[in-house]
C-alpha positions in Angstrom: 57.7 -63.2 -14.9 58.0 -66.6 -16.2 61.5 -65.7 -17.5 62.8 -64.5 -13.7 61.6 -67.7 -12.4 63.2 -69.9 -15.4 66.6 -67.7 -14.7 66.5 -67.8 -11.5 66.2 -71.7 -11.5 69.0 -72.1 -13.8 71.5 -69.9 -11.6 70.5 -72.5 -8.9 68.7 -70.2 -6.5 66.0 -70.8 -4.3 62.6 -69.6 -5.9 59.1 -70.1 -3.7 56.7 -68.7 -1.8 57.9 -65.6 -0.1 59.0 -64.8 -3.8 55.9 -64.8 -5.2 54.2 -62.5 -2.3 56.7 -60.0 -3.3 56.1 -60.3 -6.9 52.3 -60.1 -6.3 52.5 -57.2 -4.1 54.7 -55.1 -6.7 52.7 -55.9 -9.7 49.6 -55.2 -7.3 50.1 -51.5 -6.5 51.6 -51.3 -9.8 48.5 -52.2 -11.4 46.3 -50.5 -8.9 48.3 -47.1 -9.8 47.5 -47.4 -13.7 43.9 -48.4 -12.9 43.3 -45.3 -10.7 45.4 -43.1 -13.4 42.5 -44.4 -16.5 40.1 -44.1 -13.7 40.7 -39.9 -13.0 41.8 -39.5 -17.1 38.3 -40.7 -18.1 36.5 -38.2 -16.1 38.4 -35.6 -16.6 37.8 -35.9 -20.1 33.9 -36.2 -20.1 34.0 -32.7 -17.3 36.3 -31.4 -20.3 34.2 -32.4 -22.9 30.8 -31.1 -21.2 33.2 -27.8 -20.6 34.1 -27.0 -23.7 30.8 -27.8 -25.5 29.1 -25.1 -22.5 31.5 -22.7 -23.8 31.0 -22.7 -27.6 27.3 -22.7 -27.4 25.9 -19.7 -28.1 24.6 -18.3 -24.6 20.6 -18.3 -24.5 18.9 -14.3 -24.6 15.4 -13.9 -23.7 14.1 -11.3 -26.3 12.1 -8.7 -24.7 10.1 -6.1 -26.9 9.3 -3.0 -25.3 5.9 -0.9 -26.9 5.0 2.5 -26.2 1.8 3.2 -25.4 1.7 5.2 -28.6 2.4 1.6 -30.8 -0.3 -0.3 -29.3 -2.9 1.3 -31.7 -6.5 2.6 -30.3 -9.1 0.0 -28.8 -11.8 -1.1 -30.8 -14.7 0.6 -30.9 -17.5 -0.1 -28.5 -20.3 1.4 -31.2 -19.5 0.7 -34.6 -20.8 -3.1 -34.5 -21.4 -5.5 -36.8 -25.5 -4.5 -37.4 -27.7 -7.3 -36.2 -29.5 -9.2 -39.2 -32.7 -8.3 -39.7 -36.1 -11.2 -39.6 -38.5 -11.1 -41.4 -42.0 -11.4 -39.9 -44.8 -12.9 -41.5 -47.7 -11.0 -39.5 -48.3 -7.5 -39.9 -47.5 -5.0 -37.8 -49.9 -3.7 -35.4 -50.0 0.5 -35.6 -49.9 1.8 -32.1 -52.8 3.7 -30.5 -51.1 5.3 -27.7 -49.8 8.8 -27.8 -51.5 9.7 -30.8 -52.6 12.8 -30.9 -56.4 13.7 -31.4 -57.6 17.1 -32.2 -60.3 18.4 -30.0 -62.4 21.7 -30.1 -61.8 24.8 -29.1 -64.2 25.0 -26.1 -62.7 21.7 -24.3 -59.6 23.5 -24.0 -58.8 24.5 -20.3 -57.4 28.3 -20.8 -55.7 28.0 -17.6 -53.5 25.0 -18.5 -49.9 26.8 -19.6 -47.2 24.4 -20.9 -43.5 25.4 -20.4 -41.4 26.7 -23.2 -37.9 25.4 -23.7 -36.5 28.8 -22.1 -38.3 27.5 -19.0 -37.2 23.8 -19.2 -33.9 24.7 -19.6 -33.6 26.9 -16.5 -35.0 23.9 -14.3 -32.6 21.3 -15.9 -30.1 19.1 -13.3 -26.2 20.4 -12.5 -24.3 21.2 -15.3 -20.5 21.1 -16.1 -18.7 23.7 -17.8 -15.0 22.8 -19.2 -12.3 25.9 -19.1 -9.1 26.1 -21.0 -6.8 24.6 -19.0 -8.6 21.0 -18.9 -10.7 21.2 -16.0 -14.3 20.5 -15.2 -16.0 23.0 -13.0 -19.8 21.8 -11.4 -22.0 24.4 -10.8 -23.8 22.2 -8.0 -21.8 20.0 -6.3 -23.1 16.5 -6.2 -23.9 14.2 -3.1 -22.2 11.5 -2.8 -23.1 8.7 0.0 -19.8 8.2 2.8 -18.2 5.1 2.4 -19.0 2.0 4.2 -16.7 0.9 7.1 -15.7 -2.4 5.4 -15.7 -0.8 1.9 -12.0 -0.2 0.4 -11.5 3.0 -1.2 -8.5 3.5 -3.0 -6.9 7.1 -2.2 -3.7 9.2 -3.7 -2.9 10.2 0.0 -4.0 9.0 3.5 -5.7 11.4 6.2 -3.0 12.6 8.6 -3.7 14.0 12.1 -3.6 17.7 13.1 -4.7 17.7 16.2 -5.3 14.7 18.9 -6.9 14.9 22.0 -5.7 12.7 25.1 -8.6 11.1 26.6 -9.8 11.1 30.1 -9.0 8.6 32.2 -12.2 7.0 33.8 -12.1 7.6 37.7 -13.3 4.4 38.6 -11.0 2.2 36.5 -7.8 4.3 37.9 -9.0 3.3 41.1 -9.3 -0.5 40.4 -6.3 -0.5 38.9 -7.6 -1.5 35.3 -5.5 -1.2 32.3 -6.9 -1.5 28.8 -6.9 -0.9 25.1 -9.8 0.6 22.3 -9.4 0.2 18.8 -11.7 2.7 17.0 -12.5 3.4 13.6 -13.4 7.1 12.6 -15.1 8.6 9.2 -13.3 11.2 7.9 -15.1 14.0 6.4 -14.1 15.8 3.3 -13.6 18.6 5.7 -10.8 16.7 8.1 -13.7 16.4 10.9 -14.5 13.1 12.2 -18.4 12.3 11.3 -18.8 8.8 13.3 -17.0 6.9 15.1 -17.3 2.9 15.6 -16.0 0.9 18.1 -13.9 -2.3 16.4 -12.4 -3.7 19.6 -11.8 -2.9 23.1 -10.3 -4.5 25.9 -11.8 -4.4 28.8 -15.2 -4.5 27.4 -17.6 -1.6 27.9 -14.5 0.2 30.6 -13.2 2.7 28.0 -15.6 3.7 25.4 -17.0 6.3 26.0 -13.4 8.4 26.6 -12.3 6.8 23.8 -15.2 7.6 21.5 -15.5 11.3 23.5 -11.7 12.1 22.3 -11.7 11.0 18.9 -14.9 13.0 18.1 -12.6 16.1 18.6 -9.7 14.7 16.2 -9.1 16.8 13.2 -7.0 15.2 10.1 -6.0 16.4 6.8 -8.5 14.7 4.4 -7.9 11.8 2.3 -7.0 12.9 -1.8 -8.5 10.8 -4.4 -8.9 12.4 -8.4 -7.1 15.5 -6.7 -10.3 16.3 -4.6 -10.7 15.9 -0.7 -13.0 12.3 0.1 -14.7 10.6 3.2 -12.3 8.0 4.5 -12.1 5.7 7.4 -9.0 5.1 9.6 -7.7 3.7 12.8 -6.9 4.9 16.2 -6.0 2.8 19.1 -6.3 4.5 22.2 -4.6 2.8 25.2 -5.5 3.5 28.9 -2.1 3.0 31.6 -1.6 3.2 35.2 2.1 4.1 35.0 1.6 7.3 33.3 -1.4 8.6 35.0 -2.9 8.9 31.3 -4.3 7.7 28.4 -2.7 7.7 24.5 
């Protein structure tokens, strides 16, 4: 720069401000265009850099091992414990004098007292199970087991399903007021697909609907609920709703 100015001076032209302002501006955008060049090239190369070092690690496996149930080796044994150490005691032990037998005479024996045999005691003995080749267990007495409670969850293979339904009557005196309303009951079960008890778990109008409700789901039948492969009490729902615009009630 200083060399165009000392040139131009000695060739005798003019030389000032408005040549300096076009100077600066050239050397300005030329500057500005190297800047911006070192500006993009250094980020380029770290986003390179951070590429190519993604690329040549190794990519990250999560190693999952698979057992069969086979592999996993039996439990350990509830019974074969470590034996409890034994203490000593420094006192004797007492002998117990209960349950000993003590001869007596002949003549103070009741000859009407009879004690069973073991034929006997073994003919009065509780249900017994008897296992057949295939696997299963048969009971000769079948046992009785107490129906669930309503808020008790039983876990079953398949849900009761209904066979038959019964549409309930409408009350007279609520399709003549005009009153619409809802029931939600809650009916056991039995193992034989007959409902044993119903219980009322909301109804809308109170005390309206009730007793149709109750009156029809009394004469439900389902298919009972399977658990172990065997029929079992179980409770479901059944909302009964009560319209105007059909003229019945669901």
């Amino acid at each position: 720069m200083n060399n165009n100015i000392f040139a131009a001076t000695a060739k005798g032209a003019l030389y000032g401000r408005f040549e300096l302002r076009e100077i600066y501006r050239k050397y300005l955008v030329k500057a500005f265009v190297i800047a911006s060049v070192l500006q993009f090239a250094g980020i380029g190369s770290y986003y390179g850099i951070l590429f190519i070092q993604e690329e040549t690690e190794a990519p990250k496996v999560a190693m999952v091992r698979i057992l069969k149930y086979s592999e996993l080796g039996p439990p350990p044994s509830l019974t074969n414990t470590a034996p409890l150490p034994t203490v000593g005691l420094s006192t004797s032990a007492v002998k117990p004098s209960i349950g000993i037998p003590v001869p007596v005479p002949d003549a103070q024996v009741s000859p009407d007292q009879v004690f069973a045999s073991q034929q006997e005691l073994s003919a009065v003995q509780g249900p017994t199970s008897e296992q057949t080749g295939s696997g299963n267990v048969a009971i000769d007495q079948d046992l009785r087991i107490d129906d669930p409670g309503i808020d008790e969850f039983l876990p079953v293979e398949k849900e009761p399903q209904v066979v038959k339904s019964v549409q309930p009557k409408y009350p007279e005196v609520a399709r003549l007021a005009g009153i619409e309303g809802t029931v939600w009951l809650k009916i056991l079960v039995g193992k034989d697909g007959k409902p044993k008890k119903v219980v009322v778990l909301k109804e809308v109008p109170k005390g309206m609907f009730t007793d149709a409700a109750t009156e029809a789901a009394m004469q439900f039948l389902f298919t009972p609920a399977i658990m172990n492969a065997g029929p079992v009490a179980c409770w479901v729902a059944v909302p009964f709703r009560f319209t105007i615009r059909s003229g019945q009630a669901s």
